[in-house]
Every structure is written in structure tokens, then in C-alpha cells.
VMD Tcl script that draws the C-alpha trace (Angstrom):
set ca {
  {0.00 0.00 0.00}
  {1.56 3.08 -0.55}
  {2.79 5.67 2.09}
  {0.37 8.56 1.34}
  {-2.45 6.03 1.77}
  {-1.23 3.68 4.56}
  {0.55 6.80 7.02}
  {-2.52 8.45 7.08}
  {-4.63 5.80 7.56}
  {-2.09 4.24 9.98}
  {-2.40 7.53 12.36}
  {-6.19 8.16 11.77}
  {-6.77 4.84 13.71}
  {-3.86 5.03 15.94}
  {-4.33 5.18 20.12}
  {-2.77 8.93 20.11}
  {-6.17 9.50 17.56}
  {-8.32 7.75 19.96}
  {-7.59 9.71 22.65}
  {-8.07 13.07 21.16}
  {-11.66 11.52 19.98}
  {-12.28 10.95 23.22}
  {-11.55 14.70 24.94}
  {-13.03 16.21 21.77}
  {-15.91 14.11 22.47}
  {-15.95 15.48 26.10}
  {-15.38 18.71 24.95}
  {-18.77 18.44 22.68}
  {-20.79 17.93 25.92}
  {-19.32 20.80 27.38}
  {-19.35 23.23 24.62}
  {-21.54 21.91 21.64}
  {-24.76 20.54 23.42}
  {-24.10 22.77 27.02}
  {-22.70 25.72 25.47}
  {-19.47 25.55 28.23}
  {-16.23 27.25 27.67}
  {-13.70 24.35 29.22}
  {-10.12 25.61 27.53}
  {-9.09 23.02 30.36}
  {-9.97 19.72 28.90}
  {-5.83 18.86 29.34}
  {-6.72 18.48 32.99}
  {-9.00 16.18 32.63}
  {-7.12 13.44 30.21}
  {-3.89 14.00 32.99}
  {-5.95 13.38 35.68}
  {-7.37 10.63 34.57}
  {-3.80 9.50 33.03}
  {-1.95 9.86 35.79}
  {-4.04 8.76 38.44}
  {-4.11 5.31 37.01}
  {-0.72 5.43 36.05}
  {0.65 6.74 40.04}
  {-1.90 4.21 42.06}
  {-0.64 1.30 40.04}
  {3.02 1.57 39.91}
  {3.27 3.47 43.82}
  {0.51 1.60 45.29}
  {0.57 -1.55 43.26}
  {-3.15 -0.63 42.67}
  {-4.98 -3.43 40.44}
  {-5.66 -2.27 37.01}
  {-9.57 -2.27 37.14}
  {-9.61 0.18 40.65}
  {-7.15 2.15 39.38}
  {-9.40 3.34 36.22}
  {-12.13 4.04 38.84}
  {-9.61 6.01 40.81}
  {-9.13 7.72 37.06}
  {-12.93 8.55 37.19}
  {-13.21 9.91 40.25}
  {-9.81 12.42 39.83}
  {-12.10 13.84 36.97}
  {-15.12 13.93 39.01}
  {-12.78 15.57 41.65}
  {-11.68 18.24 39.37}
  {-14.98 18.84 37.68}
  {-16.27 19.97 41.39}
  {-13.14 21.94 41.70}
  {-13.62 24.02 38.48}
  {-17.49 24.25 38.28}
  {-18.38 24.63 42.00}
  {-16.72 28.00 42.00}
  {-17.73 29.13 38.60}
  {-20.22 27.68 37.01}
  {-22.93 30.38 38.07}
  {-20.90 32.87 36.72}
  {-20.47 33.51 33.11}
  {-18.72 31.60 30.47}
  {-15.55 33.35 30.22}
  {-15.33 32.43 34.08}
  {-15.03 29.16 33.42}
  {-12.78 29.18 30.68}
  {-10.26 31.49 31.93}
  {-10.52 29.25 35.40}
  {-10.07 25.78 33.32}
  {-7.28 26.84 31.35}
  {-5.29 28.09 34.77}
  {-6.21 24.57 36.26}
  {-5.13 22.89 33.28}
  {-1.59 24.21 33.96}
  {-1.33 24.32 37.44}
  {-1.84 20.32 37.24}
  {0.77 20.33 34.68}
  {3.19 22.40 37.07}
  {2.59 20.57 39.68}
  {3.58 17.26 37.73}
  {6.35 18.41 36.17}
  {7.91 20.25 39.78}
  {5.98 18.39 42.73}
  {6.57 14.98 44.51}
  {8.88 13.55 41.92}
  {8.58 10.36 44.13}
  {5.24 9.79 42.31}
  {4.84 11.75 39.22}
  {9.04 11.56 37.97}
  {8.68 15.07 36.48}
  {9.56 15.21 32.96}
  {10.65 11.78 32.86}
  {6.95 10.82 33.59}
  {5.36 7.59 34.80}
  {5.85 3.94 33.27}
  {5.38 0.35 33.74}
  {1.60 0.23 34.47}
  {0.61 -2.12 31.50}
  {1.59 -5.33 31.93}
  {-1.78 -5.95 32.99}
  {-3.71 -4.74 30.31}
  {-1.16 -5.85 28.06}
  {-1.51 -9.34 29.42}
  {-5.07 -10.02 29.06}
  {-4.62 -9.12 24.60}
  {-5.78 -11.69 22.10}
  {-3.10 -10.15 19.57}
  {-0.03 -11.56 21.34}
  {2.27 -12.44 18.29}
  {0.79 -10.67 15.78}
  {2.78 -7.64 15.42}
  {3.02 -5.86 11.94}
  {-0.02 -8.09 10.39}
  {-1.91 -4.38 10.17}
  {-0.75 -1.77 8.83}
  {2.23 -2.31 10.83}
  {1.05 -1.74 14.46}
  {2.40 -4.08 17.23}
  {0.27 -6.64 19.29}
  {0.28 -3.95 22.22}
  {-1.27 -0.53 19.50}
  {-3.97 -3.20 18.45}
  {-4.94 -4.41 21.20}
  {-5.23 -0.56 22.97}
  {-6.80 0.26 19.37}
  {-9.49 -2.63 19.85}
  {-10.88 -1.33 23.66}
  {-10.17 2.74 22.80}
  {-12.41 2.09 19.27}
  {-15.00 -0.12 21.31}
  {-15.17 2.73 24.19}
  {-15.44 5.24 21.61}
  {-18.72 3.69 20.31}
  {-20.32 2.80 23.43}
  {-19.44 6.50 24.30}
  {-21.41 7.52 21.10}
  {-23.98 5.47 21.62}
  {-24.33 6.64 25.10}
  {-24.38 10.70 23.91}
  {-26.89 9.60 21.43}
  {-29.28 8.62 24.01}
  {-28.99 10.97 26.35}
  {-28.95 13.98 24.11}
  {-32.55 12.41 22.97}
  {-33.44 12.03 26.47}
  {-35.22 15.22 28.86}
  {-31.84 15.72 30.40}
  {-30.20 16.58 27.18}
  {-32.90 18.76 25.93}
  {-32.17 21.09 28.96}
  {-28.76 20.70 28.11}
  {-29.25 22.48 24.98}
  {-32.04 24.62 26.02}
  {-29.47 25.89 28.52}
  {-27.24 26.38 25.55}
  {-29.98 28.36 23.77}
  {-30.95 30.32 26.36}
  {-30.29 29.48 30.00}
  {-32.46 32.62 31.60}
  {-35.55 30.58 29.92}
  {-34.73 27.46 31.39}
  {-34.27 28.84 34.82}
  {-37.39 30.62 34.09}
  {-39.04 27.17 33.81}
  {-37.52 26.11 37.27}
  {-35.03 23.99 36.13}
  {-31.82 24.21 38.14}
  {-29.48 24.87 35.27}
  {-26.44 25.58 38.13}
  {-26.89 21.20 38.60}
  {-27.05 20.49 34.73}
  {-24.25 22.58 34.01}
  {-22.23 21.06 36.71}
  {-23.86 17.50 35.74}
  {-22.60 18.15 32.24}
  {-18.76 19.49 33.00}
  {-18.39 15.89 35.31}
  {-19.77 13.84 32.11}
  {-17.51 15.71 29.91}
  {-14.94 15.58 32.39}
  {-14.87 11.59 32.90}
  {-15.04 11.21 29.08}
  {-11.58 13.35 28.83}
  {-10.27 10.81 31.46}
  {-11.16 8.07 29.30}
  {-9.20 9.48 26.61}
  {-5.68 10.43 29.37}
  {-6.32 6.29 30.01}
  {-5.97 5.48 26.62}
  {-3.18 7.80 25.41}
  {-1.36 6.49 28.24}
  {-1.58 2.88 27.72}
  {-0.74 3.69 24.00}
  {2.35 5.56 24.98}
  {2.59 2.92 28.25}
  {3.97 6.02 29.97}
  {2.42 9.16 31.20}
  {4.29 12.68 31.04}
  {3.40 16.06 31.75}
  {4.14 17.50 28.35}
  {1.48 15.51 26.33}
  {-1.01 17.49 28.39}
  {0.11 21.21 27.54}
  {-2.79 23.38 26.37}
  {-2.16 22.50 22.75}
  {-3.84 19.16 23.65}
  {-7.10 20.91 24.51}
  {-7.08 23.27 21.41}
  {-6.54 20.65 19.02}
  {-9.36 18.31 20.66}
  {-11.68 22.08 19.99}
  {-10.11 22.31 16.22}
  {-11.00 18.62 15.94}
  {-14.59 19.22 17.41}
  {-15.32 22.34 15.42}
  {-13.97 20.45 11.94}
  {-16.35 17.88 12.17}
  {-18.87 20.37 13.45}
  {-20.72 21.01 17.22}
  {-23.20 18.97 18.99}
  {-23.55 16.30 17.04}
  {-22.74 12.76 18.25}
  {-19.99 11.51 15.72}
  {-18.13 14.78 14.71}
  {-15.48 14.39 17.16}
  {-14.94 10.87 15.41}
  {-14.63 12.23 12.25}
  {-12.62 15.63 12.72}
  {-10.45 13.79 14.76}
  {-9.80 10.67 12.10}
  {-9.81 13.76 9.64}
  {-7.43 16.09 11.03}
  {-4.72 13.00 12.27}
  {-5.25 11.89 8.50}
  {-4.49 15.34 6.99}
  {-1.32 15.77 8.98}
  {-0.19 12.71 7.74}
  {-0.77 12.98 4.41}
  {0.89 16.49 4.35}
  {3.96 14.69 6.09}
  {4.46 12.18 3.27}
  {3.53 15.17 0.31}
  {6.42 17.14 2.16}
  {8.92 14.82 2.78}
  {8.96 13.28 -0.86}
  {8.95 17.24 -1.94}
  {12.73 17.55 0.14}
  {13.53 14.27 -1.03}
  {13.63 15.69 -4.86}
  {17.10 16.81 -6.03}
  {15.60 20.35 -7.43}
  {14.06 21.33 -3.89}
  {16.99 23.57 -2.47}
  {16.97 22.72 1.16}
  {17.06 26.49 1.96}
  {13.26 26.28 0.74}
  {12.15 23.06 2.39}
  {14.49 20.19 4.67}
  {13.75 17.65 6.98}
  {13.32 20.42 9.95}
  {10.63 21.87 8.15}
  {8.25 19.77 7.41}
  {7.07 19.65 11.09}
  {6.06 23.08 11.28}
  {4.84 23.86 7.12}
  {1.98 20.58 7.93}
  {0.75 22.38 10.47}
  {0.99 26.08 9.29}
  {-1.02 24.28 5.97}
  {-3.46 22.42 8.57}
  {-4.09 25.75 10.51}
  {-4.62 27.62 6.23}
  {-7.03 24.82 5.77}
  {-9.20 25.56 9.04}
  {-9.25 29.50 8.71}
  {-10.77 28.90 5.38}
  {-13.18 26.66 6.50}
  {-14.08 28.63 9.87}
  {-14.81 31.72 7.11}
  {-16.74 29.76 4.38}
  {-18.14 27.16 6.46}
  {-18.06 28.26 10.65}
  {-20.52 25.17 11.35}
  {-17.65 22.62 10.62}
  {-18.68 19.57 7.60}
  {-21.76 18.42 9.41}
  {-22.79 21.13 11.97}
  {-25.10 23.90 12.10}
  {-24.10 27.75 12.71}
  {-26.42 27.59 15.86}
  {-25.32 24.77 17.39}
  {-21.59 26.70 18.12}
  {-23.51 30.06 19.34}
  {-23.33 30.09 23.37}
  {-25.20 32.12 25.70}
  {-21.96 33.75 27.30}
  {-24.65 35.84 29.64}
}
mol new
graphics top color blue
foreach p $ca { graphics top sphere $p radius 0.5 }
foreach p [lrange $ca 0 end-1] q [lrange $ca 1 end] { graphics top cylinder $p $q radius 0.2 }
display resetview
């Protein structure tokens, strides 16, 4: 198969892609069907990351309580940023996320080393995933992943579906029509005596846990957990990944995500056969390059379509209006 088909197609299905489905999925509860400003969704995925990662290798935690633990660090940190906020307005809660975002990230990278390793980060807490794959001795049968991506691949593609199917339903339920009344206009709601303070905070834990989800499976991917995979480009490029597939509906996270991963890809193998050619002067375009030109081309791409088409491929212009009051 050839490299400008396989690459992208390789990374569009990869665990790194999985996770960023998931917190862009999170991030569409928050902001396309609740109308929240989180610029914090980093926190979440580290939270949940990490806290699996620290109670199994410093507490010899077993795997499955260790994910709750995961959980409940997001439900944790959903009280912390909402409680506070949350009857405020939006740009409250999005200046508050973003500063918790990277005080968890400082506080990783500079506090109790005994736990967290700074920089270094934390490994050696798969084995027991690892151990219960059906793919052991398979590696490089697709599309050359390893017995350890597919098998991560399998349970983040399966959790990404349940997840959808879960949205689905609850977005069709009466919780998720105040959800997105509250989005429309939350004055009415309250008007209407629904306690939109509770659904907001309701919605920023659900979002929340699903952004854990996605730290878990980025860090049993990478099978090692480090504080700068969780800077704040992690939550803007979830929200670019959201907003290309379009807001507040249930599989455009899937898609912009797949989409986005595929793009960069693709522009990776156009660009490095262009500084492979014996014409391209290496002043114009090298090996250093290419890094940086793919995504100065991705961000070209998404300015054009944020002018011609603001909805994304498959929203609708009032689905990524907010009531900021």
C-alpha cells in the first residue's frame, strides 16, 4: 500500500487518535450541546492519566480500581472548576479551566517527583492490560502496528462507540434537551424552574470523565504518562478537531479527529517526498521543516473553513452560538 495512503490511515486509527476523539468528544458535551467554555480539557485526560498510572506503579493498585480512581480524579476536578464558577459567566469558566489545566501540569512536572518523575513521567503500568490481549504475536499483520497498539486500538475504538452510543441517548433524552435549552438560552430554562447551576455542573463531570477516558488510553498507547502531552495544545486541538467535524452532534469528534490526524499525515508524506527531490533547495524546504509547514497548511485549511463554512462539515451555525450571559 503506498505511504500517502497507509501513514494516514495508519495515524487516523492510531491510540494517540483515539484519545483526542475521546476529549473532543468530552469537549462536545461541554461546549456543543451545554454551550461551556472548558479551555481546560488537558486536565482532565492527565488526571485521569496519571491517576491510574501513580496508584498502580506506587501503590501496586490493580488495574480495574485504578481506572475508577481515574474517574473519580475527573469527578474531583470537575467539582473543583465548576463549584466555583459555574454560576458565573462563560468566560469564568474558561479562563478558570485553562489556569487549572496548567497548574496540574506544574505541579507534575515540579511536585513529589517520588510519584509523578517530572519530565521523565510515569511507566510500567501495562503489563496488565497488556496481558489479558488476544493479539499476542501478531505484530506488523496491520498496517504495521504491534500486538500492544492493536490491542489498545481494539478497547479505545469499542469505548469510543459505546461512548457515542451513550451521547446519542442521552442527548434524545429530557436531560439533554435542557442541556441544549441551557445552551440556547439558560435565563428561559431557569425561568421554567429547572436548576441549570446542577445540569451545568452535571454536564462538566460527564464531559470531564469522558476526557479521562481518553488520558487512560493515550497512556496505555504511549505505556507512559508525562506532563508534556497534556500542555494546552492538547485541549485546542481536541476544539479544532470538534469544530472540523462540526458542534453537537454525536460523531463529529470521530470524524474531525480521524480527519485532522489523517491530513497531517498525508501532508507529512507530500512534504517529505517534496525535500527528497534533487531540485528542492533545502534552503526552501528540509527535513526540519516539514514539522512546522503541515501544520501552518493544517491551521490555512481551518481558517478557510471557519470563514466559508463556521458550522464545521456536518454542523449547524447555531449549534456553536453560546449564551456567554
Amino acid at each position: 500500500m503506498p505511504d500517502f495512503i497507509s501513514v494516514p490511515f495508519h495515524d487516523g486509527l492510531s491510540p494517540i487518535a483515539i484519545s483526542y476523539v475521546l476529549a473532543a468528544m468530552g469537549l462536545n458535551i461541554h461546549f456543543g450541546y451545554t454551550g461551556l467554555l472548558n479551555f481546560g480539557q488537558a486536565a482532565f485526560a492527565a488526571a485521569g492519566g496519571y491517576a491510574m498510572a501513580v496508584t498502580i506503579v506506587s501503590f501496586d493498585v490493580p488495574f480495574i480500581p485504578a481506572i475508577l480512581l481515574g474517574i473519580l480524579a475527573a469527578v474531583v476536578l470537575s467539582l473543583i472548576m465548576g463549584i466555583p464558577t459555574l454560576r458565573l459567566r462563560a468566560d469564568y469558566l474558561a479562563i478558570v479551566t485553562i489556569a487549572v489545566a496548567e497548574i496540574l501540569r506544574l505541579v507534575v512536572t515540579t511536585s513529589y517527583k517520588d510519584y509523578f518523575h517530572a519530565r521523565d513521567g510515569v511507566s510500567g503500568f501495562t503489563s496488565t492490560f497488556r496481558s489479558w490481549s488476544p493479539y499476542k504475536g501478531m505484530d506488523g499483520n496491520f498496517l504495521t502496528f504491534s500486538a500492544g497498539d492493536l490491542w489498545v486500538m481494539t478497547v479505545g475504538w469499542i469505548l469510543v462507540a459505546l461512548i457515542c452510543v451513550l451521547v446519542f441517548l442521552l442527548m434524545r433524552s429530557p436531560w439533554g434537551r435542557v442541556l441544549k435549552s441551557i445552551r440556547e438560552d439558560e435565563d428561559a430554562v431557569r425561568s421554567l424552574g429547572k436548576n441549570v447551576y446542577s445540569y451545568k455542573l452535571q454536564a462538566l463531570i460527564l464531559g470531564g470523565v469522558i476526557g479521562a477516558v481518553g488520558g487512560f488510553v493515550g497512556a496505555l498507547g504511549l505505556a507512559s504518562v508525562q506532563p508534556d502531552t497534556f500542555t494546552t495544545d492538547f485541549t485546542f486541538i481536541a476544539f479544532t478537531m470538534l469544530i472540523l467535524g462540526g458542534a453537537a452532534r454525536v460523531l463529529s469528534p470521530v470524524v474531525g479527529a480521524v480527519l485532522f490526524w489523517a491530513l497531517l499525515s498525508l501532508l507529512a508524506v507530500v512534504l517529505s517526498s517534496l525535500a527528497d527531490l534533487s531540485w528542492m533547495p533545502d534552503s526552501l524546504l528540509d527535513n526540519t521543516r516539514i514539522g512546522n509547514l503541515r501544520f501552518a497548511a493544517v491551521g490555512l485549511a481551518l481558517m478557510l473553513l471557519m470563514i466559508y463554512r463556521p458550522q464545521g462539515l456536518f454542523g449547524d451555525k447555531k449549534e456553536i452560538a453560546i449564551d456567554a450571559r
